[in-house]
C-alpha positions in Angstrom: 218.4 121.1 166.7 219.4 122.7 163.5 222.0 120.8 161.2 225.5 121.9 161.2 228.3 121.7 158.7 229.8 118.1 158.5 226.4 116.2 159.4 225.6 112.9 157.5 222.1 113.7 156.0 219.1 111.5 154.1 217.2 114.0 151.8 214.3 113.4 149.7 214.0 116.5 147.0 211.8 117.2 143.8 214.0 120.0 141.7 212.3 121.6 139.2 212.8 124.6 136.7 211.2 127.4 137.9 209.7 128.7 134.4 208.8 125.4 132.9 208.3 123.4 135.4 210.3 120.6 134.2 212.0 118.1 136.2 215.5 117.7 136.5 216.1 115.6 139.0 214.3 114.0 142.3 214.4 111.2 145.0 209.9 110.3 145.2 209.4 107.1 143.2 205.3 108.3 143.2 206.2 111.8 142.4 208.5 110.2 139.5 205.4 108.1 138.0 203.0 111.1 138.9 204.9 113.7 136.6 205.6 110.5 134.2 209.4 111.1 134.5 209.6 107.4 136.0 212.7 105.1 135.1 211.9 101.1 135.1 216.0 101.3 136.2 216.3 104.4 138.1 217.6 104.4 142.0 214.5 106.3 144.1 215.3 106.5 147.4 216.4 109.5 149.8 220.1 110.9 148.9 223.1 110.8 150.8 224.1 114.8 151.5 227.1 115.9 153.7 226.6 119.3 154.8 229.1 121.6 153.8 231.1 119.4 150.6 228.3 120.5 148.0 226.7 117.3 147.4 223.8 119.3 146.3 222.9 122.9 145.3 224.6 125.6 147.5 220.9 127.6 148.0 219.6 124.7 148.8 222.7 123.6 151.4 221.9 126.9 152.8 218.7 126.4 154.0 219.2 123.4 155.0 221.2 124.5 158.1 217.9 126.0 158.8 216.2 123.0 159.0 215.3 120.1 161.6 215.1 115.8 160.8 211.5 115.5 159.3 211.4 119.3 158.3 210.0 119.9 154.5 210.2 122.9 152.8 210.1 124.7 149.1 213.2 126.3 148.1 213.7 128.7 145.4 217.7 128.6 143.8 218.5 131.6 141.9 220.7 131.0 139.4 223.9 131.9 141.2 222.7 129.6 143.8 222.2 126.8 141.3 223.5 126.4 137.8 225.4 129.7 137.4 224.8 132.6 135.7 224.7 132.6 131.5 227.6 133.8 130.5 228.5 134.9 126.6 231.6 134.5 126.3 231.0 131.0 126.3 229.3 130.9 123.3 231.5 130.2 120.7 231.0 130.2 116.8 233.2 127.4 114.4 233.3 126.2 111.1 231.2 122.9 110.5 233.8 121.5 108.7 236.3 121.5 112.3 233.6 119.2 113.6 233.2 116.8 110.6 236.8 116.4 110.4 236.5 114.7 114.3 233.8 112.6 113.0 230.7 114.7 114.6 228.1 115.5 112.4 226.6 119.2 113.5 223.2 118.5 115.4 221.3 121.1 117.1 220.9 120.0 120.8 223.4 117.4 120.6 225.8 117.4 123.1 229.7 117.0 122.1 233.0 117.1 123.9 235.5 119.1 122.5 239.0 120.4 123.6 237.1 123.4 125.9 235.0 121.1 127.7 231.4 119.7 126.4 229.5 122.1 124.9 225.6 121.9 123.4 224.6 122.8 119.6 222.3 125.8 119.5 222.7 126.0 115.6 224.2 124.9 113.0 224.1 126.6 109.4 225.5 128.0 106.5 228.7 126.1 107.4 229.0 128.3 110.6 228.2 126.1 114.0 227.4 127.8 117.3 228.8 126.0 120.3 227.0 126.9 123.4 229.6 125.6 126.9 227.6 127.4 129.5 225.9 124.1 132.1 222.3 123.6 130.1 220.3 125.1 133.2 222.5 128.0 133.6 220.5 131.2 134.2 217.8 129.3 135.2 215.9 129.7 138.6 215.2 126.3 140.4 212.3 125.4 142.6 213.5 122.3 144.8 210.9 120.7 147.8 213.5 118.5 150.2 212.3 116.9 153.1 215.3 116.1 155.9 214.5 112.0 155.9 217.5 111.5 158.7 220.5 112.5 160.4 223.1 109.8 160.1 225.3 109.7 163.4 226.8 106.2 164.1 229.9 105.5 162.5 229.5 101.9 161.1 225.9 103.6 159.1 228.2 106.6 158.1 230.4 104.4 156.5 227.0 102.3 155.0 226.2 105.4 153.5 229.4 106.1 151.3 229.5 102.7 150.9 226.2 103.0 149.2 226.7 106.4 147.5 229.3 104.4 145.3 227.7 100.8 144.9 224.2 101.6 144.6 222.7 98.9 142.7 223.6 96.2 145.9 221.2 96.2 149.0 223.1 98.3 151.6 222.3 96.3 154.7 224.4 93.3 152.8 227.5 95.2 153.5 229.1 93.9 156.7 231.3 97.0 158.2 233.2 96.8 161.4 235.3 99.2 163.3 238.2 97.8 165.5 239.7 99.4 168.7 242.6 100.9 167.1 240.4 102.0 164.3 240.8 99.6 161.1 237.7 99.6 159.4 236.9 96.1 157.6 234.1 95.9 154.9 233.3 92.5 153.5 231.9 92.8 150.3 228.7 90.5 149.5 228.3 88.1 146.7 226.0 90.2 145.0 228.8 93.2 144.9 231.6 90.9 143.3 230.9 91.3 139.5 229.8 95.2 140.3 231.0 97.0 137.1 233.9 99.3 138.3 234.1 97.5 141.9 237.9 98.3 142.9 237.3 102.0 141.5 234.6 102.5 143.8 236.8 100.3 146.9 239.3 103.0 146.2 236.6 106.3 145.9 235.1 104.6 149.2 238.5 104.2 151.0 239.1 108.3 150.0 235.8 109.0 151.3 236.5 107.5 154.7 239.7 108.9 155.1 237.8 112.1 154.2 234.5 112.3 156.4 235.0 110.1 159.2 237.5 110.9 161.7 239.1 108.2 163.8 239.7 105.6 160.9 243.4 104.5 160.2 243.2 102.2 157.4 240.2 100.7 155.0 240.2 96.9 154.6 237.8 95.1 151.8 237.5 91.2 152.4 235.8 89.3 149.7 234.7 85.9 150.8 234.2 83.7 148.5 232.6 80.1 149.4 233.7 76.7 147.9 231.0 74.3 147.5 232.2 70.4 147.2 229.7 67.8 145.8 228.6 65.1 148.1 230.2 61.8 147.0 226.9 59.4 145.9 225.8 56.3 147.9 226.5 53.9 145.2 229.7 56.0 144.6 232.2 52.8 143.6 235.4 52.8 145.8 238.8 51.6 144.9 239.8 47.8 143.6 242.0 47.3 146.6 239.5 48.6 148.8 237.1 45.8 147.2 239.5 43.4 147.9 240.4 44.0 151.7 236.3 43.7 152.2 235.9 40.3 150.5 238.9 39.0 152.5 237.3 40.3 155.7 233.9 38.9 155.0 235.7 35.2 154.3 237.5 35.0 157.6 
């Protein structure tokens, strides 16, 4: 059965710029290492998409309503589809000097953010800087091969999976999530999540997600446990005078 708008969906993709082949983004560990892209701390594993929130490129969304669990196919994104279209007018042209005043030093390709957004240097001379705020692959046509891993449809492995779009760096299955009759949803946070950088911002983007994408849930609990560990008192651990004392008197009688 084809997918349908609001589906939980595991996709594996390879995206690539159509006329230069370069990679922009993908979810294959071998591919990464294959086309020598591969990052000792990237995340490769198949990506979290709901249909029909734009979690990933609208001509690709499209055709993936078309599409069955363990379907492949090669898509080509136009660049209305993708990146948008180049448009000029967002190509601006400013004095070097407006740029060294806020401390940035006028590098062609380097990317800076300014008061109309972030914007890349395509040149910089005779004092004159141009400042380019179209998206970097706008205009460009993108080639993208996704494979439909899985269709997510219990509740407690929906929730897994936001939970994992936000913490992504903890093992998943660590997470314990439980749903109660009158629909409180309790997720105890492992050890390994505690010292996650920008934990209660993601318990809060989690918490919005829920409420979001999976009916039927009235609140969001975290619980954090944490264990205390006591030390064993020794054997030869000495005890108190007056306990001493009672012990002798007992062994004299």
């Amino acid at each position: 059965m084809p997918l349908q708008k609001g589906d939980f969906v595991l996709v594996d993709y390879v995206m690539k710029v159509k006329d230069t082949n370069e990679v922009i983004d993908l979810t294959v560990e071998e591919v990464a290492k294959k086309e020598k892209v591969y990052r000792e701390d990237g995340i490769y594993e198949p990506a979290l998409v709901i249909l029909g929130e734009g979690w990933i490129l609208k001509g690709v969304e499209e055709e993936l309503y078309k599409m069955d669990v363990g379907e492949s196919k090669v898509i080509e994104v136009p660049p209305d589809k993708a990146f948008g279209e180049r448009d000029p007018s967002k190509v601006k042209i400013v004095n070097a000097r407006d740029l060294t005043k806020r401390g940035i030093t006028p590098r062609v390709g380097a990317r800076v953010e300014l008061d109309d957004g972030v914007a890349i240097i395509r040149r910089a001379e005779g004092g004159r800087v141009v400042l380019d705020y179209n998206h970097p692959l706008a205009g460009r046509t993108i080639v993208c091969e996704v494979k439909v891993v899985k269709k997510v449809e219990d509740v407690k492995e929906k929730v897994r999976e936001l939970v994992h779009a936000r913490i992504k760096r903890v093992d998943k299955e660590k997470f314990k999530i439980d749903v109660s009759s009158d629909g409180i949803l309790t997720i105890e946070i492992p050890p390994e999540a505690f010292t996650y950088e920008g934990l209660q911002y993601a318990k809060r983007g989690i918490a919005l997600d829920v409420a979001r994408y999976v009916p039927g849930i009235s609140a969001v609990k975290f619980v954090e446990v944490y264990e205390v560990r006591r030390a064993k008192a020794e054997q030869g651990e000495k005890k108190s005078p007056k306990a001493e004392e009672a012990k002798a008197g007992q062994q004299k009688k």
